[in-house]
C-alpha positions as CSV (number, residue, x, y, z in Angstrom):
1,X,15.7,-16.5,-15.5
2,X,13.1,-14.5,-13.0
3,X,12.0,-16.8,-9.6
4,X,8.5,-14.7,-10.2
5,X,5.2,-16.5,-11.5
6,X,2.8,-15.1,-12.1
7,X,-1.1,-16.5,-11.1
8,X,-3.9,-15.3,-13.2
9,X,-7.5,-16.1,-12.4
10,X,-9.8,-15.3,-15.9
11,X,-13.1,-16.8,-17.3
12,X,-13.9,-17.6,-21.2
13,X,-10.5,-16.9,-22.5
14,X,-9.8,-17.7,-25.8
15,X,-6.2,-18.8,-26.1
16,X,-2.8,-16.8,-24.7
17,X,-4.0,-13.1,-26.0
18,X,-3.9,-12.9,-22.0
19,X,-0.2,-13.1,-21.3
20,X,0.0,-10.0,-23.8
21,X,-2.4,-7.8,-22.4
22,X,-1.0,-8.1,-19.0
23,X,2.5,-7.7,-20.6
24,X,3.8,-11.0,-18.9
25,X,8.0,-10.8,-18.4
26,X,8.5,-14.1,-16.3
27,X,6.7,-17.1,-16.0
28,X,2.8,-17.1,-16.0
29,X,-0.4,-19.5,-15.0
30,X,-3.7,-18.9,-16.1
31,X,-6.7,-20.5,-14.5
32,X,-9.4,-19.9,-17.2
33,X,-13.0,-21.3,-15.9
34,X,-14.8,-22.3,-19.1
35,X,-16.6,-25.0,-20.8
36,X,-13.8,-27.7,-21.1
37,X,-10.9,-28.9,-19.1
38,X,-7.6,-28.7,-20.6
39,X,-3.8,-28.2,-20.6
40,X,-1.6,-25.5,-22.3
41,X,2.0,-24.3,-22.4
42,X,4.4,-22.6,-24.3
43,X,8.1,-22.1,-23.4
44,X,9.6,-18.1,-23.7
45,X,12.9,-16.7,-23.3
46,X,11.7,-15.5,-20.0
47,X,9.6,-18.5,-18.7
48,X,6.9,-20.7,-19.0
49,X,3.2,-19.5,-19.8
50,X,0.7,-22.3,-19.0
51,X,-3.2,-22.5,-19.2
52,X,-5.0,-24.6,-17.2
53,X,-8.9,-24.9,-18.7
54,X,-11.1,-25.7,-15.8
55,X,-15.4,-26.5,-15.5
56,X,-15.0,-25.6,-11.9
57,X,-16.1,-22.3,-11.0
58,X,-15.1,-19.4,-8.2
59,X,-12.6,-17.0,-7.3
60,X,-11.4,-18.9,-4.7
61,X,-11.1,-22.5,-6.7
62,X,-9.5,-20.9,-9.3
63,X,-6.7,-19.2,-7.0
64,X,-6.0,-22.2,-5.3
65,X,-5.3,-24.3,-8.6
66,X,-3.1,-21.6,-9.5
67,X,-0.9,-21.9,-6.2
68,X,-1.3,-25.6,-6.6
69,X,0.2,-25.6,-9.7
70,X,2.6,-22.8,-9.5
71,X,6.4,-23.6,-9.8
72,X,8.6,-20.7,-9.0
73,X,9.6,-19.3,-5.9
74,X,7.5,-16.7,-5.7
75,X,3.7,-16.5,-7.0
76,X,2.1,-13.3,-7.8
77,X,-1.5,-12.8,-7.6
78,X,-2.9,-11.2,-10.5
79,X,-6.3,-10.5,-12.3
80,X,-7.5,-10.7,-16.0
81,X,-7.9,-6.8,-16.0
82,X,-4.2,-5.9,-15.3
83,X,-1.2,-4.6,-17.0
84,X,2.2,-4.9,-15.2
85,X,5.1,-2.6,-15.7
86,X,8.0,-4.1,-18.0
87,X,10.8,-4.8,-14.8
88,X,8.5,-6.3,-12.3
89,X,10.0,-9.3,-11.7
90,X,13.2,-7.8,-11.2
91,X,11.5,-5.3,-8.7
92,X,10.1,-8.3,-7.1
93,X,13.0,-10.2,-6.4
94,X,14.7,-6.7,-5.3
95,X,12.4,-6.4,-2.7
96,X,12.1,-10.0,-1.2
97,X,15.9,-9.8,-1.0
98,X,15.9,-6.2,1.0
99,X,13.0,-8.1,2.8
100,X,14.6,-11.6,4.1
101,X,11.8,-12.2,6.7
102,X,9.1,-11.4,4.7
103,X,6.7,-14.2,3.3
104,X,4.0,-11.9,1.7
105,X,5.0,-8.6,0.2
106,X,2.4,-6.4,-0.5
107,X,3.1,-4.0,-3.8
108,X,1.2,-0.9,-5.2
109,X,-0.9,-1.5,-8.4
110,X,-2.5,2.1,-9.9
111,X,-6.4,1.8,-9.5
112,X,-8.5,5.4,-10.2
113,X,-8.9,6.5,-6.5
114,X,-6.5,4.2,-4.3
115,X,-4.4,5.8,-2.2
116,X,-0.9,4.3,-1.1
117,X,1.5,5.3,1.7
118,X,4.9,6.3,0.9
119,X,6.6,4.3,3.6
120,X,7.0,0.5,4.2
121,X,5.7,-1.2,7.0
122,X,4.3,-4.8,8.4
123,X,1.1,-5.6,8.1
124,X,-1.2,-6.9,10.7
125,X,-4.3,-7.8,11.5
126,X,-6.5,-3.9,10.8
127,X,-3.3,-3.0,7.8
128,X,-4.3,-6.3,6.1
129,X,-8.1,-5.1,5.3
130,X,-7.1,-2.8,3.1
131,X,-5.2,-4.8,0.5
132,X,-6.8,-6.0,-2.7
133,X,-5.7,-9.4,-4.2
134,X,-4.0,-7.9,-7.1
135,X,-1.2,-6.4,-4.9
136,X,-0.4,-9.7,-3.0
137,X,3.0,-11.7,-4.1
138,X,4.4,-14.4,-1.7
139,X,7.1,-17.1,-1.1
140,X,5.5,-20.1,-2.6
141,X,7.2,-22.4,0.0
142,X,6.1,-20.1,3.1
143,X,2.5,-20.2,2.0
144,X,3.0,-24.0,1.2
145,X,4.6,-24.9,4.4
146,X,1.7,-23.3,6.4
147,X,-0.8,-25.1,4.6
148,X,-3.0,-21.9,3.7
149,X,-5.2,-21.7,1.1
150,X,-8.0,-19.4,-0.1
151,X,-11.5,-20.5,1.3
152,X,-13.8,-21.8,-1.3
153,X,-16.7,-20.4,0.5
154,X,-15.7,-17.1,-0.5
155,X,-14.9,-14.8,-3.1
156,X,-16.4,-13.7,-6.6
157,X,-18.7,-16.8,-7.8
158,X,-20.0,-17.7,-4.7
159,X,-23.0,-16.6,-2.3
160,X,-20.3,-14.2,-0.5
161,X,-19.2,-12.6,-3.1
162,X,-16.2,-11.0,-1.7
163,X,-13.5,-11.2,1.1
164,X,-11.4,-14.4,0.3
165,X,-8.2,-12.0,0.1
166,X,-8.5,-10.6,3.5
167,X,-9.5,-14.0,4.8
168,X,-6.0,-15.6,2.8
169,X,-3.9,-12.7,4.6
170,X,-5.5,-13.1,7.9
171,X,-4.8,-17.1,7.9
172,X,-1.4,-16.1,6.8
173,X,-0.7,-13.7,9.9
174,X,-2.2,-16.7,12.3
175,X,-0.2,-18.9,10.9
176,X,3.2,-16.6,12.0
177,X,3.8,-15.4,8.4
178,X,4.8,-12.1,8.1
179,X,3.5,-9.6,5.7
180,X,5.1,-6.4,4.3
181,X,4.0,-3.4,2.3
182,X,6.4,-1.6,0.0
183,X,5.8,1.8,-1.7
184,X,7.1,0.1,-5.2
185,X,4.6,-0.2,-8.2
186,X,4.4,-2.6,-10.6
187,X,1.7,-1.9,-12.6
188,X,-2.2,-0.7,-13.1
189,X,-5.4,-2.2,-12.6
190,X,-8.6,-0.9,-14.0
191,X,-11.4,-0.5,-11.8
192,X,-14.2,-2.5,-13.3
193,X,-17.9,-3.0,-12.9
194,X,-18.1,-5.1,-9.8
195,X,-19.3,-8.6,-9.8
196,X,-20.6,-9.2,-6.7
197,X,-21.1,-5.3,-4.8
198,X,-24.9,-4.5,-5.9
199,X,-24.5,-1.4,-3.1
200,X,-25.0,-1.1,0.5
201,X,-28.2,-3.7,1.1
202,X,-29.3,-6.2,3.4
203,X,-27.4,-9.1,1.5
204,X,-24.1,-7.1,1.8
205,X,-24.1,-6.6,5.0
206,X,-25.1,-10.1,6.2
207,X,-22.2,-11.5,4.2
208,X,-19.8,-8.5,5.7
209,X,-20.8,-10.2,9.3
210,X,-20.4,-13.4,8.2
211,X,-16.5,-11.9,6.5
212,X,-16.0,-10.6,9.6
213,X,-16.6,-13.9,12.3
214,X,-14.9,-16.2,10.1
215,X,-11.5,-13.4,9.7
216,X,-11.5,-12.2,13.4
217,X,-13.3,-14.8,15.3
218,X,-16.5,-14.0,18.1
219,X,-15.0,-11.2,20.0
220,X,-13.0,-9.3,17.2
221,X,-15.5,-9.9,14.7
222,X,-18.0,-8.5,17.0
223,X,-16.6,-5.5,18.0
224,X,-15.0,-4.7,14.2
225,X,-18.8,-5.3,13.3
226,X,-19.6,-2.4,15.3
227,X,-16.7,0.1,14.2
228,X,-17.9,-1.1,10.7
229,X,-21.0,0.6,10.2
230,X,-20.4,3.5,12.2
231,X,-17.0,3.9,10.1
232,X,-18.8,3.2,7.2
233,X,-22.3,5.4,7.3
234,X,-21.3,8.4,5.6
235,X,-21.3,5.5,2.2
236,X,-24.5,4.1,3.1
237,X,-26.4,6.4,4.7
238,X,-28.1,7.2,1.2
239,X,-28.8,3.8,0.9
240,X,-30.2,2.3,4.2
241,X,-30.1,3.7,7.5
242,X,-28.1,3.0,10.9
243,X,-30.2,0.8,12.5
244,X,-30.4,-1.4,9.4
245,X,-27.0,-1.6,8.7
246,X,-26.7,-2.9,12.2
247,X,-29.5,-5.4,12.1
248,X,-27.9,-7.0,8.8
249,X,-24.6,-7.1,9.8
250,X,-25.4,-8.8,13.3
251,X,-27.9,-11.3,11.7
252,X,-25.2,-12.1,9.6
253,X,-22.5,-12.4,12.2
254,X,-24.2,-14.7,14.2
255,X,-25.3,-16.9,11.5
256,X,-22.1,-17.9,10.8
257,X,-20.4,-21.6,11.7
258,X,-17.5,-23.1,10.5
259,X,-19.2,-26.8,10.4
């Protein structure tokens, strides 16, 4: 039986329907947020599917009672807009064991207009900020060990919005874990409405400086602040100018604490 779990954050779900639509092949958790807490399993030939019902609300919450709860050796972030390809937990397991050091293992998921490279590699700290949550799978026990978890202060559902996967693989990498892309796909995403980008305005970019102290700290943040909207104005500049942009992002920055 597959060592792979797979974590699902949803909302409103009615019943398994779920595990279908993503084509579930191993064992499975959904965190639904709803109306009512409650408990549900079923045993497979493959695995386990559970759903834990849940009042509380957020991205974040949701992922972390999914890795709190998860029981295999390695946990696979997914979302509730996903379909994975029929042998992914055996190309899973294949790559963990070609990749003995690697706690996280980054995968490709199809998305219309994301571009992946063709070569492995390890992540670090500028790599990381371009993964989205649905391609990140780790070793439970690593992530565990470390004591990381996603930080509830970010992430769809709450003021921020966004960022709580960058944030998880950056506390990852300062807590020694090492992460690794592979150029193997295991499934397809579809690219839905956002929840939380409304476009390039003040509120984004006061959250992206607040994003950017808590991942990289004063100095880092600072000076990625800076590379961020000159990297970035050819997307905004329809939207807001330069100056703006660099107001927002500062303000933002600097308003930031950790107490």
């Amino acid at each position: 039986m597959s060592q792979v779990e797979v974590l699902i954050s949803a909302m409103n779900q009615n019943g398994p329907s779920i595990f279908r639509q993503t084509n579930i092949q191993s064992s499975a958790l959904m965190v639904n947020q709803c109306d009512v807490n409650d408990y549900w399993e079923q045993k497979l030939e493959f695995g386990t599917i559970r759903i834990f019902s849940t009042k509380d609300r957020g991205l974040s919450r949701s992922r972390n009672m999914a890795v709190e709860n998860a029981s295999k050796k390695y946990a696979l972030l997914c979302d509730d807009d996903e379909y994975l390809y029929k042998d992914y937990p055996q190309l899973i397991e294949t790559a963990f064991a070609d990749n003995p050091k690697a706690d996280v293992i980054c995968f490709q998921v199809k998305c219309p207009g994301k571009k992946y490279s063709s070569k492995s590699f390890k992540l670090g700290y500028i790599t990381t900020l371009r993964i989205a949550s649905w391609q990140i799978c780790f070793r439970l026990e690593s992530v565990r060990k470390a004591n990381i978890v996603f930080d509830t202060r970010f992430g769809s559902g709450t003021v921020m919005g966004s960022g709580e996967e960058n944030i998880f693989l950056y506390d990852c990498l300062k807590n020694g874990l090492n992460i690794y892309y592979v150029p193997i796909c295991i499934g397809e995403v579809s690219r839905k409405k956002s929840n939380w980008f409304k476009g390039f305005t003040q509120t984004y970019f006061f959250n992206r400086g607040k994003i950017l102290r808590r991942m990289m700290g004063s100095f880092w943040g600072g000076v990625y602040c800076v590379y961020f909207v000159i990297a970035k104005h050819r997307r905004y500049k329809k939207e807001t100018n330069f100056a703006n942009a660099c107001k927002n992002i500062v303000k933002g920055f600097f308003s930031w604490s950790e107490k």
